[in-house]
C-alpha positions, 0 to 999 in steps of 0.5 A: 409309133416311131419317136422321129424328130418330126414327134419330138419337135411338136411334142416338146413345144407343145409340152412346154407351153401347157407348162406355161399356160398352168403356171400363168393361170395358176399366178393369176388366181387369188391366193386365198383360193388355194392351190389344189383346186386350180392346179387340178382345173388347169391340168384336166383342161389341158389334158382332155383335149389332147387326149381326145386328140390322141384317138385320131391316131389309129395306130394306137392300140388301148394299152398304149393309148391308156397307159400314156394318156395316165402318165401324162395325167400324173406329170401334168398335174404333178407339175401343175402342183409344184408350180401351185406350191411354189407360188403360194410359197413365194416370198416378196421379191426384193425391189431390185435397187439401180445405180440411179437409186443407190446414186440417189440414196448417197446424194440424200445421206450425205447432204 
């Protein structure tokens, strides 16, 4: 199968909002969960159905569909669990502090 630009822009959207759709749950579930259990859950249910979709291309032959159905398996859940890990690991974000704020602030120090 031909890499074309018609592939390569389906392909790259549709890999970015996989990528969007893990991190959004993955933000969504309880930290007391952990990590591993919901990366794992979030990548097999994205890659089972496109790969299900994949056998609709007969021109694939076993070795290819194999080989690129498990690299997508390993990027997907190797992405999913940085995203997982760098969500738990997350420290609080600072309250970002406006000009009316610091106005505010200066107003109450000095009077």
């Amino acid at each position: 199968m031909p890499w074309t630009s018609d592939f390569l822009l389906i392909w790259v959207p549709l890999t970015l909002l996989f990528g969007v759709a893990i991190a959004a749950y993955l933000s969504s579930v309880s930290r007391q969960q952990g990590a591993l259990k919901p990366a794992v859950t979030a990548t097999l249910a994205l890659w089972v159905p496109s790969t299900v979709g994949m056998l609709g291309w007969a021109e694939l032959s076993v070795q290819v569909f194999v080989l690129d159905s498990v690299v997508n398996l390993l990027a997907a859940l190797l992405a999913s669990l940085a995203a997982a890990w760098s969500l738990v690991h997350q420290k609080a974000v600072p309250r970002s502090v406006s000009i009316l704020d610091a106005q505010q602030s200066r107003k109450e120090d000095n009077g």
